[in-house]
C-alpha positions as CSV (number, residue, x, y, z in Angstrom):
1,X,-40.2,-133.1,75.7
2,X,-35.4,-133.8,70.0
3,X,-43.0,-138.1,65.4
4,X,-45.7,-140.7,60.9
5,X,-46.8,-141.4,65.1
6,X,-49.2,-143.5,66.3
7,X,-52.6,-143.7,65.6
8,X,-54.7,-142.5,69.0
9,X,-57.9,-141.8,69.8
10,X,-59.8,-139.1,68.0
11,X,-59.4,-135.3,69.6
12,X,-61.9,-134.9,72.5
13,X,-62.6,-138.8,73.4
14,X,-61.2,-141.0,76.3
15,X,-60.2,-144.6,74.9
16,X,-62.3,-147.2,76.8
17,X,-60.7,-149.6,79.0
18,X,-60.3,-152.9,78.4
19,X,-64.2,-154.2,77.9
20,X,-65.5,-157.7,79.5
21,X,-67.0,-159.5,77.0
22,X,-71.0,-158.8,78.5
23,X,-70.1,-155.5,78.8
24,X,-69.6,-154.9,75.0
25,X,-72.4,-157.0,74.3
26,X,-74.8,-154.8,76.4
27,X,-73.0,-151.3,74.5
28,X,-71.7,-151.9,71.6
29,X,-68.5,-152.5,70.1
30,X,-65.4,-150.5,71.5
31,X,-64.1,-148.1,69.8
32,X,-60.9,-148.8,67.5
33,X,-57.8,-146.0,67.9
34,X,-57.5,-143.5,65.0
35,X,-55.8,-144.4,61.9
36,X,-54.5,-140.6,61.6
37,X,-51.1,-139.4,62.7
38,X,-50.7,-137.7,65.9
39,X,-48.0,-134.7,67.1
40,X,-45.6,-136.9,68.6
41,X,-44.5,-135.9,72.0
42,X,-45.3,-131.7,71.5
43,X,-47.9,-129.7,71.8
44,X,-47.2,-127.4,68.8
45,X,-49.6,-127.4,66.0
46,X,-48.7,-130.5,63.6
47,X,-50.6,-132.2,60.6
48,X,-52.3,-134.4,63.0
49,X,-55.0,-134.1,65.8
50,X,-52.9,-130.9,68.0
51,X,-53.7,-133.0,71.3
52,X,-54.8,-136.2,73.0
53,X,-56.5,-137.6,75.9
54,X,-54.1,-138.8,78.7
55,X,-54.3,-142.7,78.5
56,X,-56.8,-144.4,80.5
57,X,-55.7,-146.5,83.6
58,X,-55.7,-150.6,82.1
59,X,-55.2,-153.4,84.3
60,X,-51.5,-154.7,83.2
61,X,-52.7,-158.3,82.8
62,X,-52.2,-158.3,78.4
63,X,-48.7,-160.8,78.1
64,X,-48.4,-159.0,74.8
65,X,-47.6,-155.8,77.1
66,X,-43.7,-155.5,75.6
67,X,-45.2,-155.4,72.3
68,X,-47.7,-152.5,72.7
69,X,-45.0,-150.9,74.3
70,X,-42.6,-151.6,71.4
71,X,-45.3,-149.7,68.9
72,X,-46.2,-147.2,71.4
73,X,-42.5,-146.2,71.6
74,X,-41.7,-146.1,67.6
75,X,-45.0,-144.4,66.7
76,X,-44.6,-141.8,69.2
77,X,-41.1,-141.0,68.7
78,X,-40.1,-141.2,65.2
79,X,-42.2,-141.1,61.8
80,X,-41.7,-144.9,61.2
81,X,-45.0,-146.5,59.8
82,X,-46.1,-148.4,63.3
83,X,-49.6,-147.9,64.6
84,X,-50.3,-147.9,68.4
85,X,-53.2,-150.6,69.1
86,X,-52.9,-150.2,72.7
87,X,-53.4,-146.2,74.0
88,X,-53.2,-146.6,78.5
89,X,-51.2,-146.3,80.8
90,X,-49.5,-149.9,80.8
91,X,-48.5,-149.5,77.2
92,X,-47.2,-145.5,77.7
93,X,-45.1,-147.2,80.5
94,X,-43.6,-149.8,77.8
95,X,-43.0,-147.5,75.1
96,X,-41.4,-144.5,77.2
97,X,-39.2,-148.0,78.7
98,X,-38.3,-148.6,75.1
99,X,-37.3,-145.2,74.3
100,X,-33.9,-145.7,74.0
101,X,-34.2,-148.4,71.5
102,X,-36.1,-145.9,69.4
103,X,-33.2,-143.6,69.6
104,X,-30.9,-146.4,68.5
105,X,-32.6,-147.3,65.2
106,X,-32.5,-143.4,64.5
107,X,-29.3,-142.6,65.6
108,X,-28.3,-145.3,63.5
109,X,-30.5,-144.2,60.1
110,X,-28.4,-140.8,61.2
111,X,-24.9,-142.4,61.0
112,X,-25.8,-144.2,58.0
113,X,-26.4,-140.9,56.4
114,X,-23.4,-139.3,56.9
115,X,-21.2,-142.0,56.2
116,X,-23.2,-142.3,52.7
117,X,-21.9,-139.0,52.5
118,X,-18.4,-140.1,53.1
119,X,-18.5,-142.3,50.5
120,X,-19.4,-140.2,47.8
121,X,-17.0,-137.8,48.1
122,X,-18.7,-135.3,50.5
123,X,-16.7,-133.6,53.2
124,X,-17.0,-134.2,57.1
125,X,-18.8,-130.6,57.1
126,X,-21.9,-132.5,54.8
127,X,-21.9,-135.5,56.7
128,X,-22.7,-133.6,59.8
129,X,-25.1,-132.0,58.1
130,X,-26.6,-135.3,56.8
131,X,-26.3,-136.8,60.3
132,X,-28.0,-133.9,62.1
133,X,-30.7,-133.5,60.0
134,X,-31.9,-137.4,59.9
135,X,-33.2,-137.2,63.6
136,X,-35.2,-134.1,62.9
137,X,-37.0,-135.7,59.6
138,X,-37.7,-139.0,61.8
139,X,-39.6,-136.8,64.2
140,X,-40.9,-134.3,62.0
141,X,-39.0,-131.7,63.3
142,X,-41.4,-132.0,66.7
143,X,-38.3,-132.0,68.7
144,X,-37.4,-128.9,67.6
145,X,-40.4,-127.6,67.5
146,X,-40.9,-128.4,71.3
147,X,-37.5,-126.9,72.1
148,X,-38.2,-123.6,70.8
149,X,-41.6,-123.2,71.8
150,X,-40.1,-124.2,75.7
151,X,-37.6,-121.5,74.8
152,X,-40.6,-118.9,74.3
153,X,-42.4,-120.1,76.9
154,X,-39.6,-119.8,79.4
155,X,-38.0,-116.2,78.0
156,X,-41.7,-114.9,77.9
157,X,-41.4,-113.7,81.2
158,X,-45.0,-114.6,82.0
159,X,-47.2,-116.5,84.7
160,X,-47.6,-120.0,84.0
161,X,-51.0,-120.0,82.7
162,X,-49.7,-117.1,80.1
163,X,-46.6,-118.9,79.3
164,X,-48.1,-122.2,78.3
165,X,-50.5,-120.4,76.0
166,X,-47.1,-118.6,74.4
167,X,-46.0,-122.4,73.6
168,X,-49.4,-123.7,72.4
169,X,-49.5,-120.7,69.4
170,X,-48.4,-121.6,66.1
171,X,-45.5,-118.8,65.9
172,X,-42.4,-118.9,66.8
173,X,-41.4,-115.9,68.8
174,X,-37.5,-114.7,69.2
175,X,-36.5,-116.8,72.3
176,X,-36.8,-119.9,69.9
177,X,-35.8,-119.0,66.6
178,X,-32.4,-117.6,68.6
179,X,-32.4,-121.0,70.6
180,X,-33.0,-123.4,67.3
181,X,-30.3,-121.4,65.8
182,X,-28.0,-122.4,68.4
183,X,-28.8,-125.7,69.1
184,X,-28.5,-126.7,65.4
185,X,-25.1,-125.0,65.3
186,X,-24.1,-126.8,67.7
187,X,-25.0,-129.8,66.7
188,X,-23.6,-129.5,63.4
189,X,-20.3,-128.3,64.8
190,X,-19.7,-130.8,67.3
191,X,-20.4,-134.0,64.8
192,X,-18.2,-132.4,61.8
193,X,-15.2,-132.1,64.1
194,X,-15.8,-135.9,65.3
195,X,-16.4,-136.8,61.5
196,X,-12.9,-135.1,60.8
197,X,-11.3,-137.0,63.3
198,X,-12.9,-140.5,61.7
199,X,-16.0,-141.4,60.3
200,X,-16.3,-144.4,63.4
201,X,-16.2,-141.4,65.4
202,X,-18.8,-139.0,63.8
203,X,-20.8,-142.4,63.2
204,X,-20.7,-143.4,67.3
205,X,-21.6,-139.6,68.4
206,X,-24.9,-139.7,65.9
207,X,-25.7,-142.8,67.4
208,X,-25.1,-142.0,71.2
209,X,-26.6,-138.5,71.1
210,X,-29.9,-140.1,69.5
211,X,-29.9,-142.5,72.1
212,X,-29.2,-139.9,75.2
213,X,-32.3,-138.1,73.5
214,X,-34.5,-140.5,74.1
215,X,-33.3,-141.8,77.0
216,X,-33.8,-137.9,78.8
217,X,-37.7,-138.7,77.9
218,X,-37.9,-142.2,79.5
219,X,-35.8,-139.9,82.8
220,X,-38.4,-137.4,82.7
221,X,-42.0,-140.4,82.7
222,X,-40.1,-140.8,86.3
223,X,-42.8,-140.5,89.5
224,X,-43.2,-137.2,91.1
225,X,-42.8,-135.1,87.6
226,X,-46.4,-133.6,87.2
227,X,-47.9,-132.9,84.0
228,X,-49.0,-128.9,83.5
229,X,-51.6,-129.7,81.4
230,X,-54.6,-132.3,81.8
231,X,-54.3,-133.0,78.1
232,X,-51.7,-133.7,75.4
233,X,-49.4,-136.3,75.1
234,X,-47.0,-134.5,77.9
235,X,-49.5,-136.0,80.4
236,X,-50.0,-139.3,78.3
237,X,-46.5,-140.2,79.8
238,X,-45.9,-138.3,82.4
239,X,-44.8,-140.3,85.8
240,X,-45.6,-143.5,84.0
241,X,-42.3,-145.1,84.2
242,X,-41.8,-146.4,88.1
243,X,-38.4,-145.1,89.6
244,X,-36.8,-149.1,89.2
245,X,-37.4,-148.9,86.1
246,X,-35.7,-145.6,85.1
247,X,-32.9,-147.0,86.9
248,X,-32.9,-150.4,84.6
249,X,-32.9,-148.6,81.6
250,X,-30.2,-146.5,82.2
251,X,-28.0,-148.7,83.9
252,X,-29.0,-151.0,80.2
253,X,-28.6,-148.4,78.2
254,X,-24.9,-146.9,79.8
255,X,-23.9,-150.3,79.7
256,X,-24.6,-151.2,76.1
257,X,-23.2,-147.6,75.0
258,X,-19.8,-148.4,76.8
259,X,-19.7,-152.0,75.2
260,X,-19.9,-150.6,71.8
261,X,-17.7,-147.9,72.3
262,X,-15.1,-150.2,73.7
263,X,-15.3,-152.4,70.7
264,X,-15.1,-149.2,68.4
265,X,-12.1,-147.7,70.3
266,X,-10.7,-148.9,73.8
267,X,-12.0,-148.6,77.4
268,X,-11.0,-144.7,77.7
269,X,-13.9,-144.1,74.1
270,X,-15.9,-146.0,76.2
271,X,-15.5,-144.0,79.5
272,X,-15.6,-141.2,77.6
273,X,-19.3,-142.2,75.3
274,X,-20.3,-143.2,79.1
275,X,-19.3,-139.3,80.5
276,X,-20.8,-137.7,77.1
277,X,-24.5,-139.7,78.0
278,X,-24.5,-138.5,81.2
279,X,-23.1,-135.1,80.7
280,X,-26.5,-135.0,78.1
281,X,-29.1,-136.5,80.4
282,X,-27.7,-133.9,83.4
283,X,-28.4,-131.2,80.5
284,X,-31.8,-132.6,80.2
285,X,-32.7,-133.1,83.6
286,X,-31.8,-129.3,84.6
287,X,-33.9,-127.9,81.7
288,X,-36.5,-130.3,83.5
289,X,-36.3,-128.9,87.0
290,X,-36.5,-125.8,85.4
291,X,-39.9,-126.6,83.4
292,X,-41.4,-127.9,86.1
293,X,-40.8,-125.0,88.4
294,X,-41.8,-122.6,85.8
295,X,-44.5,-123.7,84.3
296,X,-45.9,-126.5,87.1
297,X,-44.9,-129.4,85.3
298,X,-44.1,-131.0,81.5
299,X,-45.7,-130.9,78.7
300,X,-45.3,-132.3,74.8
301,X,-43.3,-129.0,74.0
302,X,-40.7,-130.0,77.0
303,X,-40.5,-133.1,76.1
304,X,-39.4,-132.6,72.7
305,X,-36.7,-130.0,74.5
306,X,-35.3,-132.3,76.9
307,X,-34.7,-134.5,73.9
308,X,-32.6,-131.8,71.8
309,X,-31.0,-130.6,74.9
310,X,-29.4,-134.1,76.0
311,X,-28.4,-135.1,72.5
312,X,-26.6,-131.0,71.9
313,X,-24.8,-131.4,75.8
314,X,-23.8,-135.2,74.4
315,X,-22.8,-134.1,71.2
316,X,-20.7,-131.3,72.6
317,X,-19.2,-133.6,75.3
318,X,-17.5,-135.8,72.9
319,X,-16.4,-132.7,70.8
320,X,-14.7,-131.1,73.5
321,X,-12.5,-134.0,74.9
């Protein structure tokens, strides 16, 4: 499981640990992460290495944790200019806990958009164009990408072995050219009927469906969600974020979305932006069980389709009311 990324290790190697100073005395210096983009959170092919070593276990004794984290998060998750220094466990834990940060600052680049639109005289049909097409430049499309190779993967019909080889080709087969077609209508539609009503609306529902994106990922790190591959990003994260801590940031995250939306509207928007995040992150978390029955656990590709499902079922939530 809806990334330019972070700069990782080179394909093939494992990132040393944390060296004691004797140790990299006797061996050498360590070596330094990749300066070269990598594919976000899918494992479709991309301009960048197509996968990565899982992040090696790191003692979390670095103060400076929360700030890995921070860059882990934004380089991961949307093409902003932020190199990862840190590549273990301890800092996937931070940045997939930051997720829904990431989401804000693109949800809000997404609003911007089609409020720009608004005020030069385009129609509510442009700006939710403009608004639904911000989040897929900030990730490079990987999001999408993810969705529909899941959607080939899944409608393949295929053992799980066969399957996952389905999503790791370059193609894209029916299942996900039929899905992406969808999704993105939906999307559109749901976000130019909210932008008819008012741009506060159409701005609020850009913003909330970015952040229920990203906040299906951090849902998904949870323990006891196995990775189906050994490598790629998908097992970078996978089960790093303890279950108190999904539970802090969603409680953190529902609670900021209802103060904003209370301040926008009155407490039934904010009941309702509350219902709409949920509604998406049940979306997600179904796709999920699904995944992991299917195809034995997550990978980059489901990532990136837990992240278009949540912010489509958000999207369509606050449409529909």
């Amino acid at each position: 499981m809806d990334a330019i990324h972070p700069q990782e290790p080179a394909p093939g190697t494992t990132p040393d640990p944390e060296p004691d100073p004797a140790s990299a005395t006797r061996s050498g210096p360590v070596a330094e992460p990749s300066d070269g983009p990598t594919d976000g959170l899918t494992d479709g092919p991309t301009d960048g290495p197509a996968k990565s070593p899982a992040p090696a276990p790191a003692p979390d004794t670095d103060p400076a944790v929360g700030l890995h984290g921070l860059r882990f998060a934004f380089g991961t998750l949307t093409v902003l200019p932020v190199r990862v220094t840190r590549w273990d466990r301890d800092a996937a834990r931070a940045g997939m806990m930051w997720a829904p940060l990431a989401g804000l600052v693109a949800g809000l680049v997404a609003a911007a958009a089609g409020g720009l639109i608004l005020l030069l005289g385009g129609g509510p049909l442009l700006a939710a164009v403009a608004a639904a097409a911000v989040p897929a430049v900030l990730t490079r499309g990987l999001h999408l990408d993810g969705l529909a190779d899941t959607a080939d993967g899944l409608g393949s019909g295929r053992p799980a072995a066969d399957a996952l080889r389905i999503m790791k080709q370059s193609d894209i087969g029916p299942f996900g050219v039929i899905t992406l077609l969808f999704t993105l209508s939906a999307q559109i539609a749901a976000v130019y009927e909210l932008y008819a009503q008012s741009w506060p609306r159409g701005a609020a529902a850009a913003v909330l469906s970015a952040v229920a994106a990203r906040l299906a990922l951090t849902l998904a790190c949870r323990p006891g969600v196995p990775a189906a591959r050994p490598e790629g990003l998908g097992a970078a994260v996978a089960g790093v974020v303890p279950a108190p801590g999904v539970l802090a940031v969603a409680a953190a995250t529902a609670a900021v979305c209802a103060g904003a939306a209370g301040a926008l509207f009155d407490a039934l928007g904010a009941l309702h932006h509350v219902l709409a995040l949920a509604v998406g992150l049940l979306a997600a978390q179904a796709l999920l069980r699904r995944c992991v029955r299917r195809f034995g656990g997550v990978t980059g590709d489901v990532f990136g389709a837990l992240a278009e499902t949540a912010a489509t079922a958000a999207l369509a939530t606050l449409a529909l009311a």
